[in-house]
C-alpha positions as semicolon CSV with decimal commas, in nm:
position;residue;x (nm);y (nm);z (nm)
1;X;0,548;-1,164;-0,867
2;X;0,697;-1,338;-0,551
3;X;0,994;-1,667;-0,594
4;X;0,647;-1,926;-0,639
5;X;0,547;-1,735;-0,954
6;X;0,873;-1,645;-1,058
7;X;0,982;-1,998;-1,077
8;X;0,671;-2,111;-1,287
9;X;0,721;-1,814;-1,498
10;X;1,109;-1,962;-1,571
11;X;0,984;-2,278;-1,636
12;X;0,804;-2,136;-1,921
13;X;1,074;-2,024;-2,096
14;X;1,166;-2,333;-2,307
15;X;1,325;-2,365;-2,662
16;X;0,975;-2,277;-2,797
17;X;0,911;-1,979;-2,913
18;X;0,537;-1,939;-3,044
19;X;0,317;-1,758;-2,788
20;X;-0,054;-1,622;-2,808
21;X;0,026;-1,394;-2,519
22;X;-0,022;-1,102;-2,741
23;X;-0,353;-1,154;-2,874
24;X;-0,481;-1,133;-2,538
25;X;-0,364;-0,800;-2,422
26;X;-0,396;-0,414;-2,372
27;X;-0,159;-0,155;-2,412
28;X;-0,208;0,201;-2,283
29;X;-0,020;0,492;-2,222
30;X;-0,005;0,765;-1,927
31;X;-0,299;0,945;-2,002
32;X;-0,507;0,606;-1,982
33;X;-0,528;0,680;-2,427
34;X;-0,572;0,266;-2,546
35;X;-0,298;0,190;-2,816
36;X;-0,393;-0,166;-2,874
37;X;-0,668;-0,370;-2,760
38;X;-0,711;-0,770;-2,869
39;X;-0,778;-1,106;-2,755
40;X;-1,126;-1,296;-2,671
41;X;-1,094;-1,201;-2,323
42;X;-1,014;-0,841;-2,357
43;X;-1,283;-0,813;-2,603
44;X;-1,526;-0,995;-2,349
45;X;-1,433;-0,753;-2,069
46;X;-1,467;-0,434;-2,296
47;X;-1,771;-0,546;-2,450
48;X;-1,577;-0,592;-2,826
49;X;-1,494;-0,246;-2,865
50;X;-1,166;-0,197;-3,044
51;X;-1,143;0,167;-2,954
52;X;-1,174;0,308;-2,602
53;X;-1,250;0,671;-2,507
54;X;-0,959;0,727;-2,178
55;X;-1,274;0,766;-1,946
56;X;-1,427;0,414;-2,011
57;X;-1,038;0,283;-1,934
58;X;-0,953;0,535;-1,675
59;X;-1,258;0,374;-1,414
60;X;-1,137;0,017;-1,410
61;X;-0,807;0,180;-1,254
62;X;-0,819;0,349;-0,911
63;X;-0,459;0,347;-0,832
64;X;-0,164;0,560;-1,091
65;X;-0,078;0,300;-1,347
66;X;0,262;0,245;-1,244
67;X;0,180;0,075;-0,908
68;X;-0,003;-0,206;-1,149
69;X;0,345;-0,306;-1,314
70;X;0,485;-0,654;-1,186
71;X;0,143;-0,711;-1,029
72;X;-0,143;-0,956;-1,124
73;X;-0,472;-0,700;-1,050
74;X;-0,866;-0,817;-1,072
75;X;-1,030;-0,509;-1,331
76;X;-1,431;-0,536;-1,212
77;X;-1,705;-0,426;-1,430
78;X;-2,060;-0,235;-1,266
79;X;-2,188;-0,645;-1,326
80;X;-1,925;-0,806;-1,132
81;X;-1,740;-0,948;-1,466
82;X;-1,390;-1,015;-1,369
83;X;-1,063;-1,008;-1,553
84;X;-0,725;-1,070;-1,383
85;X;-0,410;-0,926;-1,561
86;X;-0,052;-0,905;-1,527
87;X;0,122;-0,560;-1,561
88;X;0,436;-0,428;-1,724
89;X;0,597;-0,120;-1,838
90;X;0,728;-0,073;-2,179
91;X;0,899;0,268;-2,258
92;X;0,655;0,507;-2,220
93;X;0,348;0,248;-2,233
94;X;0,152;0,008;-1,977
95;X;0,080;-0,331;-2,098
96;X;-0,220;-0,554;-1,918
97;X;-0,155;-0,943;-2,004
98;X;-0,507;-1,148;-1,972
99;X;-0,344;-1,301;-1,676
100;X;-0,455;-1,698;-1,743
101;X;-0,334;-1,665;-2,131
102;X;-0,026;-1,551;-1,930
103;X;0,006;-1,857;-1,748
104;X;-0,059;-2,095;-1,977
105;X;0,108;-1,936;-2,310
106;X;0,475;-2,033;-2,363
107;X;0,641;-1,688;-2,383
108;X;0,830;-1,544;-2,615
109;X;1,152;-1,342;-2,607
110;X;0,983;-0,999;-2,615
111;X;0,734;-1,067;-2,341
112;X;0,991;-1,223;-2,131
113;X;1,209;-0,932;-2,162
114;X;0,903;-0,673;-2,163
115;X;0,811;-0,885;-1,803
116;X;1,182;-0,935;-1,699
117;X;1,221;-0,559;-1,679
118;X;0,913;-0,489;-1,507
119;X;1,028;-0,611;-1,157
120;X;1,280;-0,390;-1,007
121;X;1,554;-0,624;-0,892
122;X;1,830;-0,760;-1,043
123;X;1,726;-1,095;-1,193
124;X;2,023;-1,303;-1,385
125;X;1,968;-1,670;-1,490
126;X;2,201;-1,988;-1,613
127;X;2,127;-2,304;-1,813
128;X;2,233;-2,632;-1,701
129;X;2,584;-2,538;-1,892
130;X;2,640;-2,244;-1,658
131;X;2,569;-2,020;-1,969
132;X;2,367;-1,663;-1,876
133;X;2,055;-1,644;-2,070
134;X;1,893;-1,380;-1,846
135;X;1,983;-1,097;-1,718
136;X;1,726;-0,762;-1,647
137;X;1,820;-0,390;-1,714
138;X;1,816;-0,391;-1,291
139;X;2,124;-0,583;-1,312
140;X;2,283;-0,464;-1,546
141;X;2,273;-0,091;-1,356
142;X;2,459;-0,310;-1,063
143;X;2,725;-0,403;-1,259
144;X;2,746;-0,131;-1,491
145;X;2,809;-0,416;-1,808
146;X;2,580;-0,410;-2,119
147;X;2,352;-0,685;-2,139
148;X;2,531;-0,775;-2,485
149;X;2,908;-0,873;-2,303
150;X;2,678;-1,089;-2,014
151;X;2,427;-1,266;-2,202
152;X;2,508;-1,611;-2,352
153;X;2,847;-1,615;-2,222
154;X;2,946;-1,849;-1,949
155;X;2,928;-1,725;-1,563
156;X;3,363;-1,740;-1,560
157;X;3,414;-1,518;-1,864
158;X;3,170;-1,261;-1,699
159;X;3,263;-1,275;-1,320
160;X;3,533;-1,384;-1,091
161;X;3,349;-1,496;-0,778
162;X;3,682;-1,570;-0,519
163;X;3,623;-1,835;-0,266
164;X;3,250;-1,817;-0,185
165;X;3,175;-1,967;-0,562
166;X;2,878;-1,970;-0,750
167;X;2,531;-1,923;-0,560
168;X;2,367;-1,982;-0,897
169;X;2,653;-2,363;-0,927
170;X;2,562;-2,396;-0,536
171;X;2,177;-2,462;-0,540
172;X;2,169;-2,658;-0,884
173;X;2,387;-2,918;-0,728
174;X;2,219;-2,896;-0,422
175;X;1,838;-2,863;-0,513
176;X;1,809;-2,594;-0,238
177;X;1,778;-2,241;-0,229
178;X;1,983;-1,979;-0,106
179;X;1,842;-1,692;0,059
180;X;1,955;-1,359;0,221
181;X;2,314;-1,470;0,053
182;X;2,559;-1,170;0,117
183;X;2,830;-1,206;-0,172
184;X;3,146;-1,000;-0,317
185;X;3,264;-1,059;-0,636
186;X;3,443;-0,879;-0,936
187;X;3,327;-0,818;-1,331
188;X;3,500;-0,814;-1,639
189;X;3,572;-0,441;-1,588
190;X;3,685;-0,520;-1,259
191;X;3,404;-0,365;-1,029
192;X;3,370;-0,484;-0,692
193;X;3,020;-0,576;-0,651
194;X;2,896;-0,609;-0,260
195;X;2,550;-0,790;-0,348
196;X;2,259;-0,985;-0,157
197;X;2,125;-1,274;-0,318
198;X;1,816;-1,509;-0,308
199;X;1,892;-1,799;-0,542
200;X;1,714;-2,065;-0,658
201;X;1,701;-2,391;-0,860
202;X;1,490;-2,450;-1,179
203;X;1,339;-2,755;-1,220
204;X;1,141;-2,933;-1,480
205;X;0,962;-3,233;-1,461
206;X;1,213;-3,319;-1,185
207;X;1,512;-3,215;-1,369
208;X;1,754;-2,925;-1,291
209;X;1,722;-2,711;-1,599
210;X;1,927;-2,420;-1,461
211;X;1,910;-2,159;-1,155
212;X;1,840;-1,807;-1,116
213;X;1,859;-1,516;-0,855
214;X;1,729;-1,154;-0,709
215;X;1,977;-0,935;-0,663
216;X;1,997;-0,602;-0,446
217;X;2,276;-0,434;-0,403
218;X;2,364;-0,471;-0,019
219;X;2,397;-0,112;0,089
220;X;2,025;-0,065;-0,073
221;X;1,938;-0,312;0,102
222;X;2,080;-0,258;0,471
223;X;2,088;0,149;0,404
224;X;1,707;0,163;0,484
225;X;1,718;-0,050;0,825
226;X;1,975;0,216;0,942
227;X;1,791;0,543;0,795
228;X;1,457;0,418;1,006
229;X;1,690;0,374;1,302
230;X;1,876;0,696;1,307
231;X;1,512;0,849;1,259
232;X;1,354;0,696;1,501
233;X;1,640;0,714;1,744
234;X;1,676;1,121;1,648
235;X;1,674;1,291;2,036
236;X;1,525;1,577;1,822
237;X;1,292;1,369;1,654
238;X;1,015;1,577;1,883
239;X;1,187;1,903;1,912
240;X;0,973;2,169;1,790
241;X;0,647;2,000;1,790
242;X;0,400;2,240;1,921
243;X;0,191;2,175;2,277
244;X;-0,161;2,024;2,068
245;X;-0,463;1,858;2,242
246;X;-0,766;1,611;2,073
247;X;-1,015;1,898;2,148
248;X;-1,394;1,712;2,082
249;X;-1,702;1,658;2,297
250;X;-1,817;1,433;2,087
251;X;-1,938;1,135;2,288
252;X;-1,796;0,834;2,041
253;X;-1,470;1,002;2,022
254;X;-1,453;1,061;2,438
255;X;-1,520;0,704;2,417
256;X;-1,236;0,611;2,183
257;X;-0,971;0,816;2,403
258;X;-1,078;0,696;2,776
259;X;-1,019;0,338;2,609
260;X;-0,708;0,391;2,484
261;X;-0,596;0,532;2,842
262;X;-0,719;0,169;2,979
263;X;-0,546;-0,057;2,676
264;X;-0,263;-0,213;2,821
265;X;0,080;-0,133;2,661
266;X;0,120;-0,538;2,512
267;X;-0,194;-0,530;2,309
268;X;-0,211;-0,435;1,951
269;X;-0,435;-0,164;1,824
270;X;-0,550;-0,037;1,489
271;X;-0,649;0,295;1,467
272;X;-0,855;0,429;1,145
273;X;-0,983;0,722;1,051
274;X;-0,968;1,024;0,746
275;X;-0,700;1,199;0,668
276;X;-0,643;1,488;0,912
277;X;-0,824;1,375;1,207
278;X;-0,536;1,348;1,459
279;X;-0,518;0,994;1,485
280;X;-0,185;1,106;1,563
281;X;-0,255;1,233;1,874
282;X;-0,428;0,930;2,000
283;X;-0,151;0,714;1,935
284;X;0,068;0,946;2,150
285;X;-0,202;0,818;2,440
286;X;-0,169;0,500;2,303
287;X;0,241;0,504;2,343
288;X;0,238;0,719;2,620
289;X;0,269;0,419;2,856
290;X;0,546;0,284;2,670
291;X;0,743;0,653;2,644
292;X;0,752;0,633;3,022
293;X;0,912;0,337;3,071
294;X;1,174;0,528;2,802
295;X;1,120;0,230;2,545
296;X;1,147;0,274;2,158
297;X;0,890;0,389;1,953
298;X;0,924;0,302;1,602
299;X;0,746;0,477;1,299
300;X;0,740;0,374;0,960
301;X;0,545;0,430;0,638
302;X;0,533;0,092;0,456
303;X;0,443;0,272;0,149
304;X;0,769;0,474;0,109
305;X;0,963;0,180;0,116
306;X;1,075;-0,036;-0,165
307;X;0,865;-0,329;-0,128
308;X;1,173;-0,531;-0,279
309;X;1,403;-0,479;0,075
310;X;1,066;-0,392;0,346
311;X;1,049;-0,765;0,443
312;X;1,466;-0,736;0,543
313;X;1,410;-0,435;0,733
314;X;1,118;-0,566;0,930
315;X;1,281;-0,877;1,008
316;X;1,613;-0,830;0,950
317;X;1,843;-1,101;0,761
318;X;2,094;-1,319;0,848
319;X;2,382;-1,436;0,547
320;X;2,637;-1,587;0,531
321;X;3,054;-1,414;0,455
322;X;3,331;-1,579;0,400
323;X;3,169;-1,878;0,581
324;X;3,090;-1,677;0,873
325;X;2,716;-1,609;0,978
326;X;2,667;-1,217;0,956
327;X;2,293;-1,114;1,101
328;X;2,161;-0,796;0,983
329;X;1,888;-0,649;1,277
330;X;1,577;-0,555;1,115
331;X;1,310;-0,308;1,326
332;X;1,222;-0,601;1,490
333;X;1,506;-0,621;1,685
334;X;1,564;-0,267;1,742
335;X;1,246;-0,193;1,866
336;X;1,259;-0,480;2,140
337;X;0,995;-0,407;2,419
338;X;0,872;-0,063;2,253
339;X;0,636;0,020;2,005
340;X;0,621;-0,038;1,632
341;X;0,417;0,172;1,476
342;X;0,319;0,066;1,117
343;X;0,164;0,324;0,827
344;X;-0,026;0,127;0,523
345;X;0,006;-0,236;0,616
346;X;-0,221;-0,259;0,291
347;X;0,078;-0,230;0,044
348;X;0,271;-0,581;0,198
349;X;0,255;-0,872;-0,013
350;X;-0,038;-1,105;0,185
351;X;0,307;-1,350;0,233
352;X;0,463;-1,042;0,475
353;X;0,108;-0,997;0,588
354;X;0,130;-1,330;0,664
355;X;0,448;-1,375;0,898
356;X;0,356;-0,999;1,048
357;X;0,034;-1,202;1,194
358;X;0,263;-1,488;1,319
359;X;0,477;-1,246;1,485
360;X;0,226;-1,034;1,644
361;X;0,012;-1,363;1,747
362;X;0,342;-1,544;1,878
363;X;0,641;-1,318;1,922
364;X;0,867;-1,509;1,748
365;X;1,005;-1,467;1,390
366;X;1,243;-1,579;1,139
367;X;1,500;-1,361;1,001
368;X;1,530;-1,412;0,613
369;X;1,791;-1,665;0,540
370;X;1,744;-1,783;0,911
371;X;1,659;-2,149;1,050
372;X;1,597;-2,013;1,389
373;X;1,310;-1,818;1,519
374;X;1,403;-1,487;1,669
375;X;1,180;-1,350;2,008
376;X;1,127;-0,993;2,025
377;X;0,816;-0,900;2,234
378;X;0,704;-0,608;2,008
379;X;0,364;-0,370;2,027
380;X;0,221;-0,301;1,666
381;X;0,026;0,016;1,617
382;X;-0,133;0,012;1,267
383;X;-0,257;0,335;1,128
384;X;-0,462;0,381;0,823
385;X;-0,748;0,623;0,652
386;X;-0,921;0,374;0,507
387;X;-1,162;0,101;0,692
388;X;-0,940;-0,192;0,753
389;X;-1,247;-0,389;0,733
390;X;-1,323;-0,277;0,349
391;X;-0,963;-0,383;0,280
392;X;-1,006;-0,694;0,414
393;X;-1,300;-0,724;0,184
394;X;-1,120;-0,594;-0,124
395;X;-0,847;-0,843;-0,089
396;X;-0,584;-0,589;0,027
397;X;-0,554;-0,710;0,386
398;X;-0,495;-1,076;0,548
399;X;-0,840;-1,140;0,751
400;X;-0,652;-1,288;1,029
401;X;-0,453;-1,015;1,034
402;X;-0,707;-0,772;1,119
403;X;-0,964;-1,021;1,270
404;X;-0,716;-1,186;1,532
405;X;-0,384;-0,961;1,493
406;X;-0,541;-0,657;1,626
407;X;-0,705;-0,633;2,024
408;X;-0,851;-0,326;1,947
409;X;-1,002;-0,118;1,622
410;X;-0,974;0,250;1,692
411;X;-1,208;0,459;1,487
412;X;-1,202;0,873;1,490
413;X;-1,511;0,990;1,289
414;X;-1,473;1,273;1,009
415;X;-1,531;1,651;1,181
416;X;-1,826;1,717;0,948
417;X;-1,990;1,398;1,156
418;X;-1,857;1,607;1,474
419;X;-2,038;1,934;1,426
420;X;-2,020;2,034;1,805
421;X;-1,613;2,008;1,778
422;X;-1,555;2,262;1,535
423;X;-1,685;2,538;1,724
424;X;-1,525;2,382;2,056
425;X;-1,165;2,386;1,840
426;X;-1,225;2,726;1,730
427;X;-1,289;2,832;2,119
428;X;-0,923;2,654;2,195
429;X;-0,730;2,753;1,902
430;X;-0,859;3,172;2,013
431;X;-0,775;3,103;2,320
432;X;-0,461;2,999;2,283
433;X;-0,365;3,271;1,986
434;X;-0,497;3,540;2,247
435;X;-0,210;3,419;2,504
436;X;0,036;3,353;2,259
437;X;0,015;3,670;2,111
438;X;-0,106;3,887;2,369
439;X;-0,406;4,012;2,221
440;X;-0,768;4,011;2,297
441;X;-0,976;3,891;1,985
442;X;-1,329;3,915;2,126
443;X;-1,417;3,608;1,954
444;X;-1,671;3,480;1,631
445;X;-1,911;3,645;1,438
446;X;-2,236;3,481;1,382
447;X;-2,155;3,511;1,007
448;X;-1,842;3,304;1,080
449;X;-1,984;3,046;1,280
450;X;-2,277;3,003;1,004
451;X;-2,010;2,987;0,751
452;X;-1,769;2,708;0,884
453;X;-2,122;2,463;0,989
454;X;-2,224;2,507;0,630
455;X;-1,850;2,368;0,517
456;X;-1,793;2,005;0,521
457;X;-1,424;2,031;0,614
458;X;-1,285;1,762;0,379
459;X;-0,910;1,791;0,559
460;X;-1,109;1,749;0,884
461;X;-0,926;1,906;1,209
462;X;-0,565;1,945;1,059
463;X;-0,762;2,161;0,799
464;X;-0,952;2,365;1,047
465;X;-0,650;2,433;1,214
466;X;-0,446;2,542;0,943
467;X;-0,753;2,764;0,854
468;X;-0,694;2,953;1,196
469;X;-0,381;2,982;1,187
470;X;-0,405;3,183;0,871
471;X;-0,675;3,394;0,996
472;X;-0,557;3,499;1,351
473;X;-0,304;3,729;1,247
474;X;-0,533;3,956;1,016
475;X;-0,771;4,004;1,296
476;X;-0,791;4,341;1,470
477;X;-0,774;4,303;1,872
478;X;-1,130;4,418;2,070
479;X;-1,298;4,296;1,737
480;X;-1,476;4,014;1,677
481;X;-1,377;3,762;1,358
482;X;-1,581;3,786;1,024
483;X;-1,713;3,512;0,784
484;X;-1,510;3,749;0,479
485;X;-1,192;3,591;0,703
486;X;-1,232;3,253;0,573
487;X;-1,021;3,175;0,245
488;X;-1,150;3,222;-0,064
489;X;-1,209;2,840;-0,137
490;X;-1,408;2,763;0,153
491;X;-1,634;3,081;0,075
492;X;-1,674;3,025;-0,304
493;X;-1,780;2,656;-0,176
494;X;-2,012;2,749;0,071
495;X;-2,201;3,014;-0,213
496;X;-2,189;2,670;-0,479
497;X;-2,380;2,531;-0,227
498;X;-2,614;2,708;-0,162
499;X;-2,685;2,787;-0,521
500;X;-2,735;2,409;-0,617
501;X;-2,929;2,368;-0,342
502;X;-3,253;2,574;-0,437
503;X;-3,537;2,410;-0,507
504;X;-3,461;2,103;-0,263
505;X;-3,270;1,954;-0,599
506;X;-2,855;1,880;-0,502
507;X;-2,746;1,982;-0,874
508;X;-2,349;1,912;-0,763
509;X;-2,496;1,535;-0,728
510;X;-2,413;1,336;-1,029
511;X;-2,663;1,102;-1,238
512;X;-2,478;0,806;-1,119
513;X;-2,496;0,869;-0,789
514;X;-2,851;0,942;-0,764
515;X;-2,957;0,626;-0,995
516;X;-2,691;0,452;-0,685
517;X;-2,940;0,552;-0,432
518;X;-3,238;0,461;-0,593
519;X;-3,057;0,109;-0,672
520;X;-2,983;0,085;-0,267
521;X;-3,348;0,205;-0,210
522;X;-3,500;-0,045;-0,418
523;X;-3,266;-0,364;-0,255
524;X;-3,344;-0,276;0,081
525;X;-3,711;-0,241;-0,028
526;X;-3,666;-0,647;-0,148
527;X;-3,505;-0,743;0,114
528;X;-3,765;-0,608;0,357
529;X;-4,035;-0,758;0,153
530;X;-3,850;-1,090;0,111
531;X;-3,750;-1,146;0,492
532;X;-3,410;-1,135;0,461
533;X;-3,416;-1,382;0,138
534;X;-3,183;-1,339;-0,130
535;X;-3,302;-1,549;-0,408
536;X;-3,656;-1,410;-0,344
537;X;-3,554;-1,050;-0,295
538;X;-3,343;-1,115;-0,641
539;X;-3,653;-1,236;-0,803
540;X;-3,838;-0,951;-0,735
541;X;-3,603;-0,699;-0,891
542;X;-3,575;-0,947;-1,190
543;X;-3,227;-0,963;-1,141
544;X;-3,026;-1,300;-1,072
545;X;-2,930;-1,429;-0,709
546;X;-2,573;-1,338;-0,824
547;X;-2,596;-1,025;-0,942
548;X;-2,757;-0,944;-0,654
549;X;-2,485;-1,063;-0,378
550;X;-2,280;-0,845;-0,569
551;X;-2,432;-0,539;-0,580
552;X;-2,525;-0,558;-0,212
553;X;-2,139;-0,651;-0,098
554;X;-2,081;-0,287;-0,331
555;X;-2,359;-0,107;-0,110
556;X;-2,212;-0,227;0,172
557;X;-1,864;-0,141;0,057
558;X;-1,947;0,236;0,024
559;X;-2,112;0,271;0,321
560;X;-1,809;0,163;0,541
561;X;-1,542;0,355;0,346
């Protein structure tokens, strides 16, 4: 939930305390086994059944069930039916609130709580009196207290805040938030507390009701910014790395490389492609003009950090101590006329994706708790496995972002759509083991070379690789390399194969993804005969105009991924 929704959900939380949140809900655990299931819409969505098998649940959720808590999610049936939920953790359980029931309910104490402790930050909240009647598990961690000595008791017999006051006091008189706020202050027990705050008012039909903040802990928050510095500022960050080449003859991917020789060193590039393809290596000719001039090069994997602190340590914060301005330099800053590259963009909230696109469109920025934009003139590198356009169609990246952010889309097909480079890799990789080790491997066996065409290489070149690695050493020198080499796995694949193969029939092929190919066969086959026309092509599979747009954006979606 970001401050918008946060606020709305506080205004909820009245005197009242009837609620029909939880007759629209389900709860599940970790093995996806459904504990409770009620409410209209749930019943809707499930098609009334009170008991689900853990298969029937387990497909409407393609991520682990813990990266849907404190996040409203869209759950799709085959028919396009939509739900949108909220979820939250509860001991060892997941609960999934209908999401507009959510909205709309009044909530009770248990959901509150049950939502309160969802979100990992520290979240504590006063009435008009300055009483605490809020305060999360995350908080209560910080300041090591019990929630029973902090809740209902006034903000003086809890804490002693010294000169800088109450943020929570400061914005209900003033009507204004507080963000980025760096603050010090004692408990009860007498713990020193070194805290950043984003406060803000509550307001009801105009009327200051009370105030609440996120809390981090400062040295959480600022401890990240310098770990990604020291790393990427590490003079051994490269030490070790072993002499490797892009080996390929493949004409799309010689294609791909010349260009990214030619891209200029200011312009923005997005480079896709399957796990284990090397798109590392063509970033290293993307940066190599940048290395050169010895400027930074940045690296950083958005989804290892805590999404709570990544917007401070890409754009650093500024707060305010002891009535002095104190700026905190996010990656931003660091990596001033270098290189940034970025690692699953996807997992920003679309308001980060947001300001990332006004950066990289404008060079210009606002720290958090800033009122003046920042320059920094700043190449972003953006490196995924997935088809950024299929994320922009699945709602998991900003359109502009990709659309107008980027110069250039990078794409390095799979190696089982690169036949001809897995022999021309094996060639290198012998070659260079015969030097190395001062042998003379003659070379491959046809058995060999029969063997690794047949596989479809799944971990692409990094696998291939690894595969020779581990099968140079066994080999006898003046002899030539044998299929019975290979590891077992690829060789017991190769034989299921070939087994389930006979006959022209592909047994391995499931029923639903057969009956998927006859469904794409059979929409093509409309659209031919329609021209083009949707509402005719939709008539003639007897299906409605809807329905139809659907299950062609789904066709379309699994072709590109």
């Amino acid at each position: 939930m970001d401050s918008k929704e946060l606020v709305s959900f506080f205004s909820l939380i009245k005197s009242k305390e009837r609620t029909n949140v939880f007759d629209n809900l389900l709860i599940i655990n970790d093995s996806y086994k459904a504990i409770k299931l009620s409410g209209p819409r749930f019943y809707k969505f499930f098609y009334g059944l009170k008991y689900l098998d853990v298969d029937s649940i387990r497909k409407y959720f393609s991520q682990e069930l813990a990266e849907y808590v404190g996040k409203v999610t869209i759950l799709q049936r085959d028919d396009g039916e939509e739900l949108q939920v909220f979820g939250c953790k509860f001991d060892d359980c997941f609960v999934f609130l209908a999401e507009e029931v959510f909205r709309e309910a009044y909530v009770s104490t248990q959901v509150r709580d049950l939502i309160l402790e969802s979100i990992p930050k520290g979240i504590i909240a006063i009435d008009k009196e300055s009483k605490i009647v809020l305060y999360n598990n995350a908080y209560s961690k910080l300041d090591e207290l019990s929630k029973r000595r902090v809740l209902n008791k006034y903000l003086k017999d809890v804490y002693c805040l010294g000169d800088d006051g109450s943020t929570l006091k400061h914005v209900m008189d003033t009507k204004q938030p507080m963000l980025a706020y760096r603050q010090e202050y004692s408990t009860i027990d007498k713990k020193i507390c070194d805290v950043v705050k984003d406060t803000y008012p509550l307001v009801d039909n105009g009327e200051i009701i009370g105030a609440f903040s996120f809390v981090n802990e400062f040295e959480y928050a600022s401890s990240w910014s310098k770990r990604i510095l020291l790393q990427n500022n590490s003079d051994s960050i490269n030490e070790g790395k072993p002499d490797r080449k892009f080996k390929t003859k493949d004409t799309k991917v010689l294609r791909v490389y010349k260009l990214a020789k030619e891209i200029p060193s200011n312009q923005n590039v997005c480079v896709y492609g399957e796990m284990g393809t090397q798109k590392d290596l063509l970033i290293d000719t993307l940066t190599k003009k940048t290395k050169q001039l010895k400027n930074q090069v940045y690296t950083i994997d958005l989804e290892e950090c805590p999404l709570e602190i990544v917007e401070k340590l890409l754009f650093g914060f500024e707060i305010i101590k002891n009535e002095k301005k104190v700026i905190e330099h996010g990656v931003l800053d660091e990596a001033k006329n270098g290189t940034l590259i970025l690692y699953n963009i996807h997992v920003l909230p679309m308001k980060i994706q947001k300001k990332l696109y006004m950066f990289m469109k404008y060079q210009t920025y606002y720290r958090m708790g800033a009122s003046k934009k920042t320059m920094s003139n700043v190449r972003i590198i953006y490196s995924t496995i997935v088809n950024p356009i299929t994320m922009v169609e699945e709602n998991k990246l900003l359109p502009k972002l990709i659309y107008q952010g980027f110069s250039y889309i990078l794409h390095i097909p799979p190696l089982r759509e690169r036949l001809g480079d897995i022999i021309e890799i094996c060639n290198y990789c012998l070659k260079k083991s015969n030097e190395k080790n001062s042998i003379k491997v003659k070379g491959f066996d046809e058995s060999f070379i029969r063997a690794i065409q047949k596989y479809n290489w799944p971990g692409n070149d990094d696998e291939l690789n690894h595969v020779l690695d581990s099968v140079f050493p066994i080999v006898l020198s003046g002899t030539y390399i044998q299929a019975e080499f290979l590891p077992q796995y690829i060789l017991e694949r190769i034989e299921f194969e070939d087994e389930n193969t006979k006959g022209g029939i592909n047994m391995e092929q499931s029923l639903k993804s057969a009956l998927c190919e006859t469904e794409q066969l059979m929409i093509k086959h409309a659209l031919q005969l329609s021209g083009g026309n949707i509402s005719k092509a939709a008539e003639l599979l007897g299906i409605k105009r809807q329905n139809l747009q659907y299950r062609i954006k789904k066709v379309n979606g699994s072709r590109e991924a």
